[in-house]
C-alpha positions as CSV (number, residue, x, y, z in Angstrom):
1,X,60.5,-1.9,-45.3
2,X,59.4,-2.6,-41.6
3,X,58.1,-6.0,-40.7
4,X,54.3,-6.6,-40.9
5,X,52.8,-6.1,-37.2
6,X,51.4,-9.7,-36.8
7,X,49.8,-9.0,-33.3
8,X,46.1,-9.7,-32.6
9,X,44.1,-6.4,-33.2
10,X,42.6,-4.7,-29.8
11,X,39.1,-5.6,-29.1
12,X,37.0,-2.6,-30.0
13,X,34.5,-2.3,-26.2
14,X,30.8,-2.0,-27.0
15,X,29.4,1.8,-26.5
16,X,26.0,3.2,-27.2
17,X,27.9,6.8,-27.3
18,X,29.4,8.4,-30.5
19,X,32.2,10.0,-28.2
20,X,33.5,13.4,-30.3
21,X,30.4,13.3,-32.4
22,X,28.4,16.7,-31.2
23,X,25.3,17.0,-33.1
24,X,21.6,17.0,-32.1
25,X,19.6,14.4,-32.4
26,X,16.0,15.2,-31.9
27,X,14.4,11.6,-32.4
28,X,17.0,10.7,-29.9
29,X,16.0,12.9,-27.5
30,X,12.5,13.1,-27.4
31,X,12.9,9.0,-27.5
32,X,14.4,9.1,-24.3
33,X,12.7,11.5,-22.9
34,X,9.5,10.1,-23.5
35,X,10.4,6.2,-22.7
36,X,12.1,7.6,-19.3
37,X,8.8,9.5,-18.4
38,X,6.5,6.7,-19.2
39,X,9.0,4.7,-16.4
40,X,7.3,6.9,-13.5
41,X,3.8,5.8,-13.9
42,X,4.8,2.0,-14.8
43,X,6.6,2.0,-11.5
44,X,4.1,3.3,-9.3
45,X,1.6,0.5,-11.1
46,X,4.1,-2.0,-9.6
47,X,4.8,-0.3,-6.4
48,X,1.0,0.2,-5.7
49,X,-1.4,-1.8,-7.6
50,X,-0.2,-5.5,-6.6
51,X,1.5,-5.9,-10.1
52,X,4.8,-7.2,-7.9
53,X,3.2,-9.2,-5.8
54,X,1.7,-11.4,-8.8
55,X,4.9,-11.2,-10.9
56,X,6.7,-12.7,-7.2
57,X,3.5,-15.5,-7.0
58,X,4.0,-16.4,-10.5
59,X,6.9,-17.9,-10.5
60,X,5.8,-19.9,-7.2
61,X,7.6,-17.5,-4.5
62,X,6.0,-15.7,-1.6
63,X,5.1,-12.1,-0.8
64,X,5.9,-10.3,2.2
65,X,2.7,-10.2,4.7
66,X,0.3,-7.0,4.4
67,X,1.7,-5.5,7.7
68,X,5.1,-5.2,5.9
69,X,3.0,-3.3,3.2
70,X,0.8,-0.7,5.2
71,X,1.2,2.6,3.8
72,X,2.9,5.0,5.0
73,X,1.6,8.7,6.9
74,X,4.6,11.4,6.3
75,X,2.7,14.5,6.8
76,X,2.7,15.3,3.4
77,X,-0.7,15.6,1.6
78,X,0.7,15.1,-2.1
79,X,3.2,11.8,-0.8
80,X,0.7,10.3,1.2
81,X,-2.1,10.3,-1.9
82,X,0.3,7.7,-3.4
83,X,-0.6,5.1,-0.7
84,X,2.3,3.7,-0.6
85,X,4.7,2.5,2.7
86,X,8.1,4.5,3.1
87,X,10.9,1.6,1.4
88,X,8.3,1.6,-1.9
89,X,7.8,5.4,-1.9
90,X,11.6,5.7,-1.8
91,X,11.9,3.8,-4.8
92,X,9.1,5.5,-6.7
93,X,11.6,8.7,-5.6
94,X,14.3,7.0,-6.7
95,X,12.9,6.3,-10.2
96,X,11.6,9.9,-10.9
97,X,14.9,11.3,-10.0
98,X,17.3,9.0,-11.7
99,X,14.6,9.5,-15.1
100,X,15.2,13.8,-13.9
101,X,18.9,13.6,-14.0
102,X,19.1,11.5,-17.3
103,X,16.9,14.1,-18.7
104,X,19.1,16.5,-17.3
105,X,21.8,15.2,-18.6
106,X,21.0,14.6,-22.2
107,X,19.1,17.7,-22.8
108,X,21.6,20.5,-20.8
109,X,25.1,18.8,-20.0
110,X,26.0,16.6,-23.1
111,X,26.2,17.8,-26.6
112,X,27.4,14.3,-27.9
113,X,25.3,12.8,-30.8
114,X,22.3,10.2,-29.1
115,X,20.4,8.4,-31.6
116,X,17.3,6.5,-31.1
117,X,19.6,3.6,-31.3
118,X,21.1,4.4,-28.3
119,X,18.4,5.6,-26.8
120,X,15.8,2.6,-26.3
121,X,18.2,0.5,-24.8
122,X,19.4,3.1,-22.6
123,X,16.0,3.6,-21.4
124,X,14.8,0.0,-21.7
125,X,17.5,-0.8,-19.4
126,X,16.9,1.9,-16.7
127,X,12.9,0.1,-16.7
128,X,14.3,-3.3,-16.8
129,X,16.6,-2.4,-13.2
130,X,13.6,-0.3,-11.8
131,X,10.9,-2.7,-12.0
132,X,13.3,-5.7,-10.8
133,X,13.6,-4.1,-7.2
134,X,10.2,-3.1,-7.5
135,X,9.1,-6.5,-7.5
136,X,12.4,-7.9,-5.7
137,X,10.7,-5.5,-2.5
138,X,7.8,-7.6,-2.7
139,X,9.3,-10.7,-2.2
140,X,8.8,-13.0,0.9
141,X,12.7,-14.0,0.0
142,X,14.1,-10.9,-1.5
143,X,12.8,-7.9,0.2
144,X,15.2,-5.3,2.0
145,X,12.3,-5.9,4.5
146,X,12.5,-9.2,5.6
147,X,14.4,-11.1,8.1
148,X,16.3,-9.6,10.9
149,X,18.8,-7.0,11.1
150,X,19.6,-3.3,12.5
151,X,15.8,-1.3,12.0
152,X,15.0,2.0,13.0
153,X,12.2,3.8,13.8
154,X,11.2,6.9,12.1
155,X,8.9,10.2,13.1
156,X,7.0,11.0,10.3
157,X,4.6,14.1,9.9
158,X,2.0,15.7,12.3
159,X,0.5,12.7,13.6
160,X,3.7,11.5,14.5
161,X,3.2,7.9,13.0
162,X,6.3,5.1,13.4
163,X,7.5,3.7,10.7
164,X,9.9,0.4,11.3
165,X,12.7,0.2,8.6
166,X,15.5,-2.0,8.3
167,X,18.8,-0.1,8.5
168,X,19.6,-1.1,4.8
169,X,16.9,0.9,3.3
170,X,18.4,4.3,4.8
171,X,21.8,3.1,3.9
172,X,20.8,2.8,0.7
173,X,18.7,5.9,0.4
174,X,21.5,7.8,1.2
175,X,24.2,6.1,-1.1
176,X,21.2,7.2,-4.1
177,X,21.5,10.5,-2.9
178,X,25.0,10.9,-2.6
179,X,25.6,9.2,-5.8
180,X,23.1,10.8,-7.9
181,X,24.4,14.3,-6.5
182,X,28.8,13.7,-7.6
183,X,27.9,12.3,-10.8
184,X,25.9,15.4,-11.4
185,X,27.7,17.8,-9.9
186,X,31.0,16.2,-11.6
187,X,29.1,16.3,-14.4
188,X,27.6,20.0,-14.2
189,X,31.6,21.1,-13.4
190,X,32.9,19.5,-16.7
191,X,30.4,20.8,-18.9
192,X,30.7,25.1,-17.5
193,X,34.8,24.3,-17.7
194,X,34.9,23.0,-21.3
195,X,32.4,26.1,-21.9
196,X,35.3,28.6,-21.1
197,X,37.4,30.0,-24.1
198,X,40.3,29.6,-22.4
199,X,40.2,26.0,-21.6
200,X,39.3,24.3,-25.0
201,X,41.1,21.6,-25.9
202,X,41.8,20.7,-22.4
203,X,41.5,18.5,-19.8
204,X,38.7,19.0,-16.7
205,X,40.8,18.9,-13.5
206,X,38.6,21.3,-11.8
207,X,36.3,20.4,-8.9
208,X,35.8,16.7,-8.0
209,X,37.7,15.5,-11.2
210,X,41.1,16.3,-8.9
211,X,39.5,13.6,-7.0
212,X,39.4,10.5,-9.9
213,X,39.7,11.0,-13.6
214,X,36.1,9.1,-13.6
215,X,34.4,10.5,-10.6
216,X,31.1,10.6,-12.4
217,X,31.7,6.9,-12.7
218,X,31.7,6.6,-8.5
219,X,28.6,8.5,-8.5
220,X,26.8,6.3,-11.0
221,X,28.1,3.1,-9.7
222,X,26.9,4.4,-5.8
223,X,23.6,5.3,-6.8
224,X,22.7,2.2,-8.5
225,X,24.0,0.1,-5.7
226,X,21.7,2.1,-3.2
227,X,18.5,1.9,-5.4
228,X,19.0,-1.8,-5.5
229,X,19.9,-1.8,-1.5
230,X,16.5,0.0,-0.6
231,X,14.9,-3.0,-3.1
232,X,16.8,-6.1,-1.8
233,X,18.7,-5.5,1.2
234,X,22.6,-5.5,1.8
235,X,23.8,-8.1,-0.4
236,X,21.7,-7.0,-3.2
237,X,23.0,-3.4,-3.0
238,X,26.3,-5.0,-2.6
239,X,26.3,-7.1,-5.8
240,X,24.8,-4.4,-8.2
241,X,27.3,-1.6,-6.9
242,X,30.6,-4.1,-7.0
243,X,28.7,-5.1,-10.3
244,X,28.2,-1.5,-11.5
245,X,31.4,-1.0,-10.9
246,X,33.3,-4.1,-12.3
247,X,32.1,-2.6,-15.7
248,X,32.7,0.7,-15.8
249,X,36.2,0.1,-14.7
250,X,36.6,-2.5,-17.2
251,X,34.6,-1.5,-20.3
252,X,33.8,1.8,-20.0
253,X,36.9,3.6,-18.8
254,X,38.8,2.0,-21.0
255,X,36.8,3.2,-24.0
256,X,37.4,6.7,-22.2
257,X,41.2,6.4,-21.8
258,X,41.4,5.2,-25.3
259,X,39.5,8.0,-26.7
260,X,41.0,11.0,-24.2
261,X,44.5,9.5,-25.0
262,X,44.1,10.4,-28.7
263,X,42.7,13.7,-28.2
264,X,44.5,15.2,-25.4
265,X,47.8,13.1,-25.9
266,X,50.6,14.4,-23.5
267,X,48.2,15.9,-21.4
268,X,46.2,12.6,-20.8
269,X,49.3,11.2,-19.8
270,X,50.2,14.2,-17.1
271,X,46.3,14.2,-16.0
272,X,47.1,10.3,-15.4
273,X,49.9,11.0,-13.5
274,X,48.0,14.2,-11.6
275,X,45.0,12.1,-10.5
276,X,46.4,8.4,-9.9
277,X,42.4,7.2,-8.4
278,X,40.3,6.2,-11.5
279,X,36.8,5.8,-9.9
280,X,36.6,6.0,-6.3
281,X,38.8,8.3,-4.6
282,X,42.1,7.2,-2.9
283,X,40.9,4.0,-3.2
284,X,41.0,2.9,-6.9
């Protein structure tokens, strides 16, 4: 008889996702769906209708002055209806089209079982970030808007107005959109390779998965550190992508590599061996 194993069972790592479990869930869905769509307006109540400044005042800090707070002219008749300066319409953007690609995502490239247990915090947690840099930008202390630093001055629309940003808010603007677009992409290529006959029961190395085993990962993390950059500056957009990323190398890969290790076995192993970066490419 072999000796009882006496060591210390591995900590099961909280997940919201049922990984193997493909079902629909339609109370799920439409759950998400609908608490992600109701973000939009809530942010632009924020962004435009003074909401952030008050939150800022009420626990006793400042707001940035109104100059810092003129709206914006980009040419654009539907844009410029919003009334709201360039850094906060950026962030509006940035909340429709991370709520777009979630929708995206749950409803075309993921067939995994998503309750409405999984899906209010989910969504409750996408609010949570997006209205904390939407009042963070309004802060005298916090904005990606005050104090010194590179700035640039943009050419927007026919009348050729000037718009004064700090570098920070394009720096982030374009991590969001680099992010957004490889953990969708990465995403999109998984899903149309597992759809093939011929490749069930295998591993996605096709695309930018030759690049990490948890690309879409890099994307994520990027994209949430350049929403929060175009909210709070550098060292904001710093701390939440370095933060981003501290868990999903931690928790959630680990959850991954346990579950892909018991499905794919060997081939796990090989794909480990094949693609040594696990989120950011050539990097770590």
């Amino acid at each position: 008889m072999a000796p009882p194993d006496n060591r210390p069972a591995k900590k099961q790592q909280f997940d919201l996702i049922n990984r193997g479990v493909k079902r629909p869930t339609p109370l799920g869905t439409a759950t998400f769906i609908g608490m992600r769509l109701a973000d939009i307006p809530w942010q632009y109540h924020l962004l435009h209708n003074g909401a952030a400044e008050r939150a800022v005042s009420a626990v006793g800090l400042s707001t940035l002055a109104v100059a810092t707070t003129t709206a914006s002219t980009t040419g654009i008749a539907l844009l410029d209806q919003l009334d709201l300066p360039l850094p906060r319409l950026l962030l509006l953007a940035m909340a429709a089209g991370s709520t777009a690609k979630q929708i995206f995502w749950l409803t075309y490239l993921s067939a995994e079982e998503f309750p409405a247990s999984a899906a209010v915090p989910v969504a409750v947690f996408n609010t949570a970030f997006n209205s904390l840099n939407a009042v963070l930008i309004a802060g005298a202390a916090t904005s990606s808007l005050a104090g010194g630093g590179p700035r640039l001055s943009l050419l927007l629309g026919d009348s050729l107005a000037v718009s004064d940003l700090p570098l920070s808010v394009l720096a982030g603007a374009l991590m969001y959109a680099a992010g957004i677009t490889i953990e969708t992409l990465s995403e999109y290529q998984r899903m149309r390779f597992k759809q093939a006959a011929q490749n069930q029961g295998k591993v996605c190395k096709v695309g930018l998965w030759r690049w990490a085993r948890h690309i879409n990962y890099f994307g994520y993390a990027l994209w949430r550190g350049g929403y929060a950059m175009v909210g709070c500056g550098w060292l904001g957009g710093l701390l939440v992508g370095l933060g981003m990323g501290w868990d999903l190398s931690t928790r959630a890969t680990g959850i991954l590599d346990e579950y892909c290790r018991k499905r794919y076995g060997e081939q796990w192993a090989q794909f480990k061996m094949e693609v040594p970066c696990r989120i950011v490419p050539g990097l770590y």
